[in-house]
C-alpha positions as CSV (number, residue, x, y, z in Angstrom):
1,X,-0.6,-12.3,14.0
2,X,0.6,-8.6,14.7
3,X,-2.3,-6.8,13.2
4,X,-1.5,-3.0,14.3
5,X,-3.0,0.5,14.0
6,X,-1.6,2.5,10.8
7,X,-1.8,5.9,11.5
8,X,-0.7,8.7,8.7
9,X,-1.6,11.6,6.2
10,X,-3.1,11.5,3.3
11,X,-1.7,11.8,-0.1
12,X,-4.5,11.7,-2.9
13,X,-4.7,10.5,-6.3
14,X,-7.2,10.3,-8.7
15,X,-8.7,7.2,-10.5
16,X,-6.9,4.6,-12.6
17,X,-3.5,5.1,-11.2
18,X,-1.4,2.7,-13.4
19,X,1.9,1.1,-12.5
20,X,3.5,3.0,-15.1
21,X,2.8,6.0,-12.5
22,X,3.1,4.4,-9.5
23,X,7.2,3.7,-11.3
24,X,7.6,4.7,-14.5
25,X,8.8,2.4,-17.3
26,X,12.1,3.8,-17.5
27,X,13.3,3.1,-13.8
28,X,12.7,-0.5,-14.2
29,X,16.7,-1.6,-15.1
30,X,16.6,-2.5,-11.2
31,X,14.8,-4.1,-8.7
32,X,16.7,-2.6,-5.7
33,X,14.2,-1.0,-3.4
34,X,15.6,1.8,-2.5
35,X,16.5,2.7,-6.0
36,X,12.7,2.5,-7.1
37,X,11.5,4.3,-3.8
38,X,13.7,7.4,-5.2
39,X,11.1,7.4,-7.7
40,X,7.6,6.5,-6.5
41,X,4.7,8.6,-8.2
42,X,7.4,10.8,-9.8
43,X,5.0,10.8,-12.9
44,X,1.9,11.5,-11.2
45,X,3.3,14.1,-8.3
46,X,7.0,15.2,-9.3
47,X,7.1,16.5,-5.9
48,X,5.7,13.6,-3.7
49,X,8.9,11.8,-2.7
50,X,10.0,15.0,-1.3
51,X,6.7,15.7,0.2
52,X,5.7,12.3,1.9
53,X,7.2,11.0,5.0
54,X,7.7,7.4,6.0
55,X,4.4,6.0,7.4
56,X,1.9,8.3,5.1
57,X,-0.7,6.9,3.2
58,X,-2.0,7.2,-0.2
59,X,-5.4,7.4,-0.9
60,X,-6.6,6.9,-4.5
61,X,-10.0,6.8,-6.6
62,X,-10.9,3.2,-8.8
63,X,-8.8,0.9,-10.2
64,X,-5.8,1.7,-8.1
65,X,-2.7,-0.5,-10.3
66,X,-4.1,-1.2,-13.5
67,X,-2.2,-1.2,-16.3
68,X,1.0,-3.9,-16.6
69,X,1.7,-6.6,-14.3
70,X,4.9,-5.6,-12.5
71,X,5.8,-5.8,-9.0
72,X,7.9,-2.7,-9.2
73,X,5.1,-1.1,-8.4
74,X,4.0,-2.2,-4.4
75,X,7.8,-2.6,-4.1
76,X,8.9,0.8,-4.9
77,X,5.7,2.1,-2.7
78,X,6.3,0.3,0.3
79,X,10.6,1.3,0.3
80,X,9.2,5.0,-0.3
81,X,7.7,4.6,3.4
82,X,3.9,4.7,2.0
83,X,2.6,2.5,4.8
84,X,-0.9,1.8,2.8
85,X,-3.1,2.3,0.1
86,X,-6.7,2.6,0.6
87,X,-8.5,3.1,-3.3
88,X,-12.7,1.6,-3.5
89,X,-11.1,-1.0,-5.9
90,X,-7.8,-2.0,-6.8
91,X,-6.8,-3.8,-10.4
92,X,-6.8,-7.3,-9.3
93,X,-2.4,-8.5,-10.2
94,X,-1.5,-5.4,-8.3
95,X,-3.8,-6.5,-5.2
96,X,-2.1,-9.9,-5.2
97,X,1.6,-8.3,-5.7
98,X,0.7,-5.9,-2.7
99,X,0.4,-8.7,-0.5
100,X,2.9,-10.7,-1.9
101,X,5.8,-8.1,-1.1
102,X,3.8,-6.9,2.1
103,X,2.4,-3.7,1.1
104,X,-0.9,-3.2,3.3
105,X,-4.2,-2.2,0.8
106,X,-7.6,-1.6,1.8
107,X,-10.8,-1.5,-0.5
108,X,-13.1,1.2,0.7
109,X,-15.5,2.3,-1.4
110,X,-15.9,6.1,0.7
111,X,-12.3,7.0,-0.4
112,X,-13.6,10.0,-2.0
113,X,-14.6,11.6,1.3
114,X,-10.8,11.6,2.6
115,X,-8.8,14.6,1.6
116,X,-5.2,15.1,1.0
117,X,-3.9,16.2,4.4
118,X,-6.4,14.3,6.2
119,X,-4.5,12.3,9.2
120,X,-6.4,8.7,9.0
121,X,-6.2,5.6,11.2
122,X,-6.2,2.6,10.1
123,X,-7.6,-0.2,12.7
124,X,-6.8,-3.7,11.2
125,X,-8.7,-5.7,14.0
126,X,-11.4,-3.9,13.5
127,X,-11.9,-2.9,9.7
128,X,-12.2,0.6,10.4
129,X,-10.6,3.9,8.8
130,X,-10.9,6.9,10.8
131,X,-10.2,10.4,9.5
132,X,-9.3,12.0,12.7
133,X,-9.6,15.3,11.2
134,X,-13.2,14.9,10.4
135,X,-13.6,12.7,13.1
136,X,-15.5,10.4,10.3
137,X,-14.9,6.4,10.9
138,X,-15.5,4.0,7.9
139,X,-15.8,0.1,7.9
140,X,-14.1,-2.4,5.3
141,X,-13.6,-6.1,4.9
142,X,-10.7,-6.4,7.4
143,X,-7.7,-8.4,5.2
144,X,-8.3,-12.1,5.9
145,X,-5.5,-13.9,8.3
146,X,-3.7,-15.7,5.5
147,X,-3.1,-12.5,3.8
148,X,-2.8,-10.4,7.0
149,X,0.3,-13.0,7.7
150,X,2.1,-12.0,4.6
151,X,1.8,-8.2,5.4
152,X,2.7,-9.2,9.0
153,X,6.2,-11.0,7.3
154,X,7.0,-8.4,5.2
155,X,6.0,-10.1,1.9
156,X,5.3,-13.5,0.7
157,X,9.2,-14.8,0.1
158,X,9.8,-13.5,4.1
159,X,6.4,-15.6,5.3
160,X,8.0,-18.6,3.3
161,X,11.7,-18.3,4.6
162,X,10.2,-17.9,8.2
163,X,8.0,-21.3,7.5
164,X,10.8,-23.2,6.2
165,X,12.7,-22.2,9.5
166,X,9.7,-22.8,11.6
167,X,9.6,-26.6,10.1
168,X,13.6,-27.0,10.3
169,X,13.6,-26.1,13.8
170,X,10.9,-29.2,14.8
């Protein structure tokens, strides 16, 4: 298991960020990656691809991914370069999907506290978020090692194609 630091800044959103924001309806004719990354929170933040750089973070209020079921959405965040999400509760399909296509989330229920600009540290081993520029640490539920294996593989088809050769090489 590689659990690593994740170290970026902060981009903020409010509550109930749906996956029609996260990728709008209308960008769904593909699943290509770097298509979708073109248009990550285009509806919430016009701006934000322009704005983020690879390895940033979003931080977001409740409910983070309600709304339809796609998996468009974690997709199309994690080829923008959005190295997390950290929101005090996510909709429950999107926190599965995240895993499943090996997009790092974290539940912490402090969120609010973290500004937009803030550079934050995320410690994995440790289940701690520090805002290093507050110099404010917070603790969560570090991701359990079946699920930190997925993120670790890049996604749940990458953890399976690695087993399969792990049990073809025996």
């Amino acid at each position: 298991m590689q659990k690593a630091n994740i170290d970026g800044k902060v981009w903020k959103f409010g509550k109930d960020i749906d996956t029609d924001l996260i990728i709008a309806a209308r960008y769904l004719n593909t699943s290509v990656p770097e298509e979708l990354a073109k248009h990550v929170m285009e509806d919430a933040d016009p701006e934000f691809v322009t704005k983020m750089s690879v390895g940033d973070v979003i931080v977001a209020g409740e409910n983070f991914g309600c709304g339809s079921s796609r998996e468009h959405a974690p997709i199309a965040l994690k080829a923008a370069g959005v190295a997390a999400v950290i929101a005090p509760t996510f909709a429950r399909i999107f926190y599965r999907n995240a895993f499943n296509m090996g997009l790092p989330i974290f539940e912490l229920k402090e969120s609010a506290e973290i500004n937009e600009g803030d550079e934050i540290s995320v410690d994995m081993n440790n289940g701690t978020i520090t805002n290093k520029t507050t110099a404010k640490t917070y603790n969560f539920t570090p991701i359990p090692e079946f699920m930190q294996e997925l993120i670790d593989a890049g996604g749940l088809m990458s953890f399976a194609q690695n087993e399969i050769k792990a049990q073809e090489s025996k």
